[in-house]
N, C-alpha and C positions, 0 to 999 in steps of 0.2 A: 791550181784546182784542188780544193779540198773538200773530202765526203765527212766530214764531221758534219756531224746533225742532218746527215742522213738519212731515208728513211729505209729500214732493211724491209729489204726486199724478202717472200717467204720462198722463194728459190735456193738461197743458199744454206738456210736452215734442213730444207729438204733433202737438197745435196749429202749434205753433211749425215744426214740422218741413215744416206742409203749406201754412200759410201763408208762411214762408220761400222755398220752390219756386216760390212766383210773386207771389215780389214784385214783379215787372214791371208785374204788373195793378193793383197799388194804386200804384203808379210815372203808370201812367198816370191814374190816377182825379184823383188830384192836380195832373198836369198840366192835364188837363182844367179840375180848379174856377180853377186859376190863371188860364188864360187864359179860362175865362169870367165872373172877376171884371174881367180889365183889360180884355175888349173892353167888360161894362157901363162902367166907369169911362169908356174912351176914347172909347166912339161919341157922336160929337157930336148932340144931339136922339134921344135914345136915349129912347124911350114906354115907358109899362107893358107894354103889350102885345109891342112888342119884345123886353122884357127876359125877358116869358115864355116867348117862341119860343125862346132863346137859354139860356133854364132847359131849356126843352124836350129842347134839344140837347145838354145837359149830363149831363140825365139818363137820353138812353139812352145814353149811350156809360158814364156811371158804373156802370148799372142793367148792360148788359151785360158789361162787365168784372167786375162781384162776380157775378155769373151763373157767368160763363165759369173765373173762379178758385172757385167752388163745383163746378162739373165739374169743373175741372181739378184740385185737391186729393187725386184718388181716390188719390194714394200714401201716404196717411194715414187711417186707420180712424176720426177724430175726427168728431165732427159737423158739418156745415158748411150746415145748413140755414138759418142766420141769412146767410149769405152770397146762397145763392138769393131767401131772402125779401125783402133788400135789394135784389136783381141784378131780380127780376121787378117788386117796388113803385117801382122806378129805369124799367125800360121802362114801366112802365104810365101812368105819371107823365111822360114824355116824350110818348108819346103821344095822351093825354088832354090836353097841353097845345098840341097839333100841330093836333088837331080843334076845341079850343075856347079858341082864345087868349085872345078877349076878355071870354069867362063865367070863366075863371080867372083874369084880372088885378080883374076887378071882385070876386069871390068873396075873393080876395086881401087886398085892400083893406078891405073889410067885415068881414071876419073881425078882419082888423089892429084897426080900428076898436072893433068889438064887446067884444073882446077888451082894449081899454086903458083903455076906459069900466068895464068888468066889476071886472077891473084898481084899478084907482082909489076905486071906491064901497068895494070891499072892505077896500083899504087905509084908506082915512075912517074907516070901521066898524072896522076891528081897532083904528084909533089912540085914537076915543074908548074903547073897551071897555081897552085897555092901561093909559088917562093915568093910572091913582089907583098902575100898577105900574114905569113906565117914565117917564124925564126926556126932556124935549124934540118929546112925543111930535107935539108941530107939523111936525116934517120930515117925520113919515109921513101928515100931513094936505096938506100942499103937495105930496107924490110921488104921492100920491092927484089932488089936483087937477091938477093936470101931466098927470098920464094921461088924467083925464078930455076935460080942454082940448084933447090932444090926438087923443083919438077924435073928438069933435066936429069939429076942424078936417078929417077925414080924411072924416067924412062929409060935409062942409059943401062941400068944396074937395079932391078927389082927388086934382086934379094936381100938388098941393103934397105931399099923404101921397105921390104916386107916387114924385117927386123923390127925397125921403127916404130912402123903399125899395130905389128903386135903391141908391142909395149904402151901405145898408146891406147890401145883399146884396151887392153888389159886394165890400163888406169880410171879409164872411165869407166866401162863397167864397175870398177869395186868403188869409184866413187857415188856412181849413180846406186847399185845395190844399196850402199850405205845409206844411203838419203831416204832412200824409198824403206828402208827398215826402219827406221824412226820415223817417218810419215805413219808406217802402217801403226806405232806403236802411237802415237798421237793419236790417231784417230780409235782405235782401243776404249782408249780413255770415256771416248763420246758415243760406243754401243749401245748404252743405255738411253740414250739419250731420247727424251720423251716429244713427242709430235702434239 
């Protein structure tokens, strides 16, 4: 399927035109996940629960900045209801993790868990059903058991899944921060940009 000789459409132009105007906001959203990957990375004895205060805090300044660049958009007739929807499940999710640090780290965790066990059984079962179609189909019986091994260690032992977590969210945010800083700074470029 190719969109070459395409006709563009004046939606995305529009988009661009309204997202462009405030790039700032996604400037800032970015900074934000940056620095709340490096302080989970930094803070020494940095706890689950911590890290959720700190997701917490992340997420309403993120949740209100795509809020506030959903209002603010209005010089563009595009739809920007995906922006609100992210900007209010952003506050809501900050929030809710302000009132229940500890039933969200643990929910967290579990879910992780539940989810890698889920995970793993399925990969077992698609590798047997694969083997008469596909070579080697042992790696997706060891990717399976790995997931497994890993749910269990998560149930068994939390504060070993927490470790983890952190570090893994730590990484994403400052990867996602990063992305989203150069989006914001691309689109910069197109503020001017004439209707």
């Amino acid at each position: 399927m190719s969109i070459q000789g395409a006709v563009p459409t004046p939606v995305v132009p529009l988009l661009l035109h309204g997202l462009a105007k405030n790039w700032w906001l996604f400037l800032i959203r970015g900074i934000a996940a940056v620095v709340f990957g490096v302080l989970s990375f930094a803070w020494p004895g940095l706890t689950l629960v911590t890290l959720v205060l700190l997701y917490g805090a992340f997420a309403l300044v993120d949740g209100a900045s795509a809020l506030l660049a959903a209002i603010m958009g209005k010089v563009s007739p595009t739809p920007r209801w995906w922006l609100a929807v992210i900007g209010i499940l952003g506050i809501v999710a900050g929030v809710v993790t302000f009132i229940w640090p500890g039933l969200i780290a643990l929910i967290l965790l579990i879910f992780i868990a539940g989810w890698s066990i889920a995970s793993g059984v399925f990969q077992i079962v698609g590798a047997i059903q694969l083997r008469k179609h596909i070579d080697n189909e042992w790696l997706l019986i060891l990717s399976g058991a790995l997931s497994i091994a890993f749910g269990v260690v998560l149930f068994l032992m939390p504060g070993a899944g927490a470790l983890a977590l952190i570090w893994l969210i730590a990484s994403y945010a400052i990867v996602f921060g990063i992305l989203t800083i150069a989006f914001s700074l691309r689109l910069r470029k197109h503020k001017d940009l004439e209707m």
